[in-house]
Backbone as CSV, one residue per row, in Angstrom:
resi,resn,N_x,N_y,N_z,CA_x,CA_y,CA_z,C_x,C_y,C_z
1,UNK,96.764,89.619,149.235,97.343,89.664,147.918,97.462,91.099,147.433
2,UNK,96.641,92.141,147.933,96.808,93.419,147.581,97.986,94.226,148.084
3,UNK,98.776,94.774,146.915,100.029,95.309,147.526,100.068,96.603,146.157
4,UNK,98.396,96.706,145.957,98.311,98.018,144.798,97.305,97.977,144.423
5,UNK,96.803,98.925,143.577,95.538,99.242,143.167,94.614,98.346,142.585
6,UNK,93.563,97.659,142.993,92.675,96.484,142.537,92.427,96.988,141.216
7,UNK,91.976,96.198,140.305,91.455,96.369,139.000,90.605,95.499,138.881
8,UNK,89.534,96.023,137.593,88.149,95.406,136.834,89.125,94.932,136.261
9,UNK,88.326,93.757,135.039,88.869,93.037,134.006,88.991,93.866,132.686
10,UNK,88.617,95.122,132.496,88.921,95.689,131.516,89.882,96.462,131.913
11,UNK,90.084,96.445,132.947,91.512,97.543,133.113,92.904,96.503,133.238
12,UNK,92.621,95.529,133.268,93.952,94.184,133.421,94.009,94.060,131.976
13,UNK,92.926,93.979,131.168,92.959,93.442,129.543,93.910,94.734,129.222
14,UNK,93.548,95.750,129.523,94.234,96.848,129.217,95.486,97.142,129.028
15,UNK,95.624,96.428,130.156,97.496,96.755,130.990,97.797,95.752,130.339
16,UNK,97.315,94.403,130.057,98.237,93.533,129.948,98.088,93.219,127.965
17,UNK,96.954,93.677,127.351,96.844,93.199,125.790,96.120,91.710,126.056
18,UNK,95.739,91.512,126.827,94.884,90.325,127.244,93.572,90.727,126.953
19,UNK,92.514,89.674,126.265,91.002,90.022,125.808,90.811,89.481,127.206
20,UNK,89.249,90.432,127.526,88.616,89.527,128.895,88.417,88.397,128.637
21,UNK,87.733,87.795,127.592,87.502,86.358,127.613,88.588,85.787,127.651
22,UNK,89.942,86.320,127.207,91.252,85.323,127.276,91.488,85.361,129.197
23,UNK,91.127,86.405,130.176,91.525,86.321,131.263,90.852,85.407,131.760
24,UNK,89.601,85.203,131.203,88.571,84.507,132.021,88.907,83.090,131.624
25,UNK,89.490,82.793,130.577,90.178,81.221,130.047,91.109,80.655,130.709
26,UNK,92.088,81.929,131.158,93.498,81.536,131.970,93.060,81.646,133.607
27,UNK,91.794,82.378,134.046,91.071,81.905,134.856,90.738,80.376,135.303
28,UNK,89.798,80.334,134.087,89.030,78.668,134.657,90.210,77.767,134.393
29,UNK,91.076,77.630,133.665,92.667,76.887,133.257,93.402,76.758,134.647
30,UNK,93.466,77.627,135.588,94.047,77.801,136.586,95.315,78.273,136.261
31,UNK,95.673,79.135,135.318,96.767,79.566,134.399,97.103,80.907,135.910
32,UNK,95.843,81.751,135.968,96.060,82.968,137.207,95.060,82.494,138.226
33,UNK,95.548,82.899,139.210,94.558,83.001,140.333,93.595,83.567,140.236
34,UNK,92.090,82.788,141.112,91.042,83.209,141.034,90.821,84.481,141.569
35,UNK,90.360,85.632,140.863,90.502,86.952,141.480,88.862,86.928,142.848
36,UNK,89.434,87.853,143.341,88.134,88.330,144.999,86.899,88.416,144.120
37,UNK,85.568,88.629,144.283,84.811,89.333,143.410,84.114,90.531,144.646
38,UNK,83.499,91.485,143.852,82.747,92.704,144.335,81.681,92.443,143.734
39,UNK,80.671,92.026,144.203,79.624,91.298,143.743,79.628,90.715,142.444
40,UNK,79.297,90.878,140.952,79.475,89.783,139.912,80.939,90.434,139.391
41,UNK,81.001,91.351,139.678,82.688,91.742,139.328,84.221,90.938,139.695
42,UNK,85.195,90.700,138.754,86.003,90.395,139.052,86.918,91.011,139.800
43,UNK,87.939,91.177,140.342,88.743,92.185,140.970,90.173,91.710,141.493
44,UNK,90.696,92.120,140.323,92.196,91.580,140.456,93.171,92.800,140.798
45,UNK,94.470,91.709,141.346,95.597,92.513,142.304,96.328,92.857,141.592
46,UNK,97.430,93.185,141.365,98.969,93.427,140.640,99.087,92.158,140.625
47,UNK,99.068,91.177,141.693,100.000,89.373,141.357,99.206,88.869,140.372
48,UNK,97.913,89.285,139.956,97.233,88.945,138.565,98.042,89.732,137.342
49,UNK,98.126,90.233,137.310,98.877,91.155,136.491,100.019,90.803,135.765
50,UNK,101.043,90.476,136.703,101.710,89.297,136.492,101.939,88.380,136.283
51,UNK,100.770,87.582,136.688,100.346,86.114,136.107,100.081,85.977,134.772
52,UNK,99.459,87.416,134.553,99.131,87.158,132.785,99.747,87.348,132.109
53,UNK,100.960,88.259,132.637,102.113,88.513,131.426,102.866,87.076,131.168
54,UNK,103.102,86.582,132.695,103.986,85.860,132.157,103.197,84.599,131.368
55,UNK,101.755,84.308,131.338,101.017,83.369,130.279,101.322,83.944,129.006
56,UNK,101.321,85.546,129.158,101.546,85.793,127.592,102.585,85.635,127.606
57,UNK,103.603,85.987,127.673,104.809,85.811,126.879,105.154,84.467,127.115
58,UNK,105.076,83.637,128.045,105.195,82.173,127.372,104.778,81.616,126.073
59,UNK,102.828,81.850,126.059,102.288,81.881,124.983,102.845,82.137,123.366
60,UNK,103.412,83.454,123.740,104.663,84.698,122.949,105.481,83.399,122.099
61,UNK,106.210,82.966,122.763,107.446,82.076,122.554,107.149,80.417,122.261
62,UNK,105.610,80.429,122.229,105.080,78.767,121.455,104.888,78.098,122.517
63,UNK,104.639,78.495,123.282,103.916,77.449,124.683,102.395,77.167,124.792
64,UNK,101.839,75.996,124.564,100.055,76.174,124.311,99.739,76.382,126.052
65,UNK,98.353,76.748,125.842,98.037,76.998,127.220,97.679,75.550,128.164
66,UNK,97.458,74.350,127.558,98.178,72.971,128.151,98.599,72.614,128.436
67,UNK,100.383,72.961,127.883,101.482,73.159,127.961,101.594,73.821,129.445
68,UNK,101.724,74.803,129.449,101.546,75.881,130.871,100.856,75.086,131.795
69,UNK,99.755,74.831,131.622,98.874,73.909,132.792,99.661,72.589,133.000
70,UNK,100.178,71.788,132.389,100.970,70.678,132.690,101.771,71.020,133.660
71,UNK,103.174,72.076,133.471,104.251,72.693,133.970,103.677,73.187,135.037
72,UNK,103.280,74.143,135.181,102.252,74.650,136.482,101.890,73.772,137.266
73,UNK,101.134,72.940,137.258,100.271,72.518,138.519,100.740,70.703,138.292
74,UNK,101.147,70.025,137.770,101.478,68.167,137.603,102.608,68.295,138.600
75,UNK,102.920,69.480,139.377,103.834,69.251,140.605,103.793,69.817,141.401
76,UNK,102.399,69.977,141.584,102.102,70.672,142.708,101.993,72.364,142.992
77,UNK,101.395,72.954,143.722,101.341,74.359,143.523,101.767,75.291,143.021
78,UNK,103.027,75.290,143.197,104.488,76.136,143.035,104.944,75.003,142.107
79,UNK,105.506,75.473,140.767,106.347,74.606,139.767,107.574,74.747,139.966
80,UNK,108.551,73.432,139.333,110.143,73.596,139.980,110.867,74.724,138.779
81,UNK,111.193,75.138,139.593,112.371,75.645,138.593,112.872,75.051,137.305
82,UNK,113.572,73.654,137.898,114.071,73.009,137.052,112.990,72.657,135.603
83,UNK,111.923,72.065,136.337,111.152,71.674,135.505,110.686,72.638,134.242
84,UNK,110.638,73.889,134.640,110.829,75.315,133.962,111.529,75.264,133.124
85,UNK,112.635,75.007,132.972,113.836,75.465,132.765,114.440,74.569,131.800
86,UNK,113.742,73.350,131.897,113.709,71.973,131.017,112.487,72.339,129.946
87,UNK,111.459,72.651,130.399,110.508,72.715,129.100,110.772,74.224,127.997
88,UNK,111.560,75.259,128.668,112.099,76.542,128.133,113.072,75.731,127.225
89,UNK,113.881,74.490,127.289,115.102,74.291,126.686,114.849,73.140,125.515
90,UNK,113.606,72.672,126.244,113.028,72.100,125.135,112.331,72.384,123.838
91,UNK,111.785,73.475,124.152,111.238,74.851,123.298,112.676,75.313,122.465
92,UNK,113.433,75.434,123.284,114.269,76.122,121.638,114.749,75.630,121.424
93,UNK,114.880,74.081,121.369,115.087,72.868,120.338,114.477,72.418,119.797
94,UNK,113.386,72.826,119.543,112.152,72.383,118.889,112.438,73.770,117.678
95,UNK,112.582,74.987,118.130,112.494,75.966,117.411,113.779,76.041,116.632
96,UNK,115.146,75.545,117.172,115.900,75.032,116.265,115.627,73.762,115.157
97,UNK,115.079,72.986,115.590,114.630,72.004,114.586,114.275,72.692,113.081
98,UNK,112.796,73.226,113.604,112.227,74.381,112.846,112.908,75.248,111.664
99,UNK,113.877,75.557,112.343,114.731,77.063,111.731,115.448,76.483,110.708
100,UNK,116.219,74.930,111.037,116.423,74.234,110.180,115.899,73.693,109.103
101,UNK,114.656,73.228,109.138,113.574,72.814,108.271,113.658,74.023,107.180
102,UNK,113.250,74.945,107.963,113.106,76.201,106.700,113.958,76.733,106.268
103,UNK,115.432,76.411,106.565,116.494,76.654,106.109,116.741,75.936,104.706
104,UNK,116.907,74.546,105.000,116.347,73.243,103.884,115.296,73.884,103.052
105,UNK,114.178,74.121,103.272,113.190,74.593,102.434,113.641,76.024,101.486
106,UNK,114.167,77.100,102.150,114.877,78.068,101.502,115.709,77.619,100.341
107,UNK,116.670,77.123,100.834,117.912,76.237,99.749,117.218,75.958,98.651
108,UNK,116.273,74.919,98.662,115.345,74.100,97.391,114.747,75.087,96.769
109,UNK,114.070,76.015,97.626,113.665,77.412,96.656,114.543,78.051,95.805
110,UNK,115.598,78.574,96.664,116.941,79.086,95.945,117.052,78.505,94.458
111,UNK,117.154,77.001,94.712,117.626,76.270,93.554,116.490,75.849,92.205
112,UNK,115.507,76.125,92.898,114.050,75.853,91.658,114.233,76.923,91.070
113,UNK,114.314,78.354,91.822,114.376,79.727,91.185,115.580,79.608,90.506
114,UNK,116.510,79.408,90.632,117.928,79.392,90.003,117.521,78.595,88.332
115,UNK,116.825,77.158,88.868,116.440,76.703,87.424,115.256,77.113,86.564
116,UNK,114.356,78.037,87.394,113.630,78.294,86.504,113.890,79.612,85.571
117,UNK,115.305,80.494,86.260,115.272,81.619,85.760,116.198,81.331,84.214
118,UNK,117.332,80.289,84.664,118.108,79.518,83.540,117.051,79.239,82.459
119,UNK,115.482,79.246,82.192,115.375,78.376,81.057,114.884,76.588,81.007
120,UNK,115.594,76.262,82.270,115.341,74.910,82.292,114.626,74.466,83.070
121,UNK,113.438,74.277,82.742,111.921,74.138,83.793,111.993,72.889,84.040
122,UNK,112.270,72.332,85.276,111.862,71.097,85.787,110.823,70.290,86.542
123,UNK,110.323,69.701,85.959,108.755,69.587,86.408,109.453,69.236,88.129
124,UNK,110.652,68.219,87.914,110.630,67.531,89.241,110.845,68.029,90.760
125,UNK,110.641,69.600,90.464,111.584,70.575,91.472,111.031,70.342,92.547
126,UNK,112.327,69.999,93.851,111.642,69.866,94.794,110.525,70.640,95.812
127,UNK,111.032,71.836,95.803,110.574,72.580,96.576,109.038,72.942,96.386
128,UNK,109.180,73.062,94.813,107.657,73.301,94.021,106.559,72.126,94.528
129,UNK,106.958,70.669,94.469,106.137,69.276,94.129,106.675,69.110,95.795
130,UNK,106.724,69.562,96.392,106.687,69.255,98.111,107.533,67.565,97.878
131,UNK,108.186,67.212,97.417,108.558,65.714,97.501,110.409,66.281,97.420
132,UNK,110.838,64.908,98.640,111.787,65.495,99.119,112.503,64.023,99.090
């Protein structure tokens, strides 16, 4: 697996903005590969390195680390592409959903502020009394 300079776990947290205890989570998760050890030391490759970015920036973009473990390994070693590529597309339809919601929610603000600046205080405003 070595194809570059081994690293401790504080020098991967380093490179990557990963806490050790978060490496050691995506560790036991099976999120990265189990690194070699040098006696109680961990000792990871560059393909660790990589492994964690791409947990983070999945993470990044609303993926729980469950999520990842499902996709990852419920098909076996190597995940499909496809299957990838389906839960990425499912994600930003979910995040469209979202964008919408608070779009709706904006509007009702817009319009409470609009009536409250008029003078005409309405107890019933939606946005204020969460009732929709």
């Amino acid at each position: 697996m070595s194809d570059g300079p081994a690293l401790l776990i504080g020098e991967l947290a380093r490179r990557t903005g990963a806490s050790a205890k978060a490496l050691r989570l995506y560790e036991s998760l099976g999120l990265i590969p189990a690194p070699r050890r040098r006696g109680s030391y961990r000792v990871y490759e560059p393909a660790h390195e990589e492994a964690v970015r791409f947990v983070r920036q999945a993470q990044a973009v609303g993926f729980r680390l469950q999520e990842l473990q499902r996709l990852l390994f419920e098909r076996g070693p190597r995940p499909e592409l496809g299957a990838l590529l389906d839960a990425v597309r499912h994600k930003r339809q979910s995040v469209q959903r979202e964008r919408e919601r608070l779009e709706r929610q904006e509007r009702l603000l817009v319009e409470c502020e609009t009536l409250l600046l008029s003078g005409r205080l309405e107890t019933d405003c939606e946005a204020i009394t969460g009732e929709a």
